[in-house]
C-alpha positions, 0 to 999 in steps of 0.5 A, a space after each residue: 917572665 919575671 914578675 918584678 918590674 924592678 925600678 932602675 934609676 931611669 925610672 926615678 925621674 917620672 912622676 906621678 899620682 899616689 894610689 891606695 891599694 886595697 888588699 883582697 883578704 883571701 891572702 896573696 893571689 898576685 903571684 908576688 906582684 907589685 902589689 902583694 906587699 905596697 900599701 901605695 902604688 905610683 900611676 905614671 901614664 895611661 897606655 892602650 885604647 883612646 877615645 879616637 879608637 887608637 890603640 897602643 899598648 908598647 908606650 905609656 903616655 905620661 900624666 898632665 904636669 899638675 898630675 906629675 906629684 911623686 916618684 915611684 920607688 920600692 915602696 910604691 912601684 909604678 904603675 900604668 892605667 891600660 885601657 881595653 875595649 869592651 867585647 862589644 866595642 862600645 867603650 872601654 875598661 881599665 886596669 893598672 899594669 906595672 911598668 918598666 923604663 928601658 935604663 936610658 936616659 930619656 927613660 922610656 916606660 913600657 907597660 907589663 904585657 900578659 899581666 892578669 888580675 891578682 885579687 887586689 884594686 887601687 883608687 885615689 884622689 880626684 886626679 886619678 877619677 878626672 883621668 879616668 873620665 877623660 880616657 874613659 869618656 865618662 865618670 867613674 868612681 870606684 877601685 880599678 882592678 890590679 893586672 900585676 900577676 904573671 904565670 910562667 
């Protein structure tokens, strides 16, 4: 599996939240992921487990409209929040996974699949804290984890 989720023009027209990425300082551990090199990633949609218990991991749901601010190009690839029940199946956690559009027109986004950590995290403003309390069914405040590192 390529490690790059390349952005084709379809991908240009969703839009999104800017996210910071906070680089681990042991070097590059995402395998040249997403964002072994972007200081700024673009969060798209969310995809995965919802508050209602239902899951699907195939399809990225988009972000309210006020949260639709900026397209993702090369320095600042897309990205999904990927919600997971916790092993105990009291909530969930999250992650980002890079995402891919299809190349049609309507450009359907499908998110990384068997993406893992690579050491480094993304945070933003408070767009991206109020989407994280409304799938996550509770606040939070902190640095998500970056899913962006794939072994062949």
């Amino acid at each position: 599996m390529s490690n790059h989720y390349a952005l084709n023009a379809a991908t240009s027209q969703h839009r999104g939240l800017k996210l910071h990425v906070a680089r681990a300082t042991l070097g590059d551990c995402t395998n040249r992921g997403v964002s072994a090199t972007a200081q700024t990633l673009t969060l798209v949609g969310w995809t995965g487990w919802n508050r209602s218990g239902e899951f699907d991991v195939t399809n990225v749901v988009e972000l309210d409209k006020l949260s639709q601010v900026f397209s993702p190009d090369g320095d600042s690839p897309a990205v999904a929040l990927r919600l997971r029940r916790d092993s105990f199946g009291a909530g969930c956690t999250a992650h980002l996974v890079p995402v891919r559009s299809d190349g049609t027109p309507t450009g359907r986004l499908f998110p990384a699949s068997a993406a893992m950590a690579g050491g480094n995290f993304a945070s933003g403003d408070s767009r991206f804290s109020d989407l994280l309390a409304m799938v996550l069914g509770h606040r939070f405040y902190g640095a998500v984890a970056i899913h962006d590192r794939f072994e062949a």
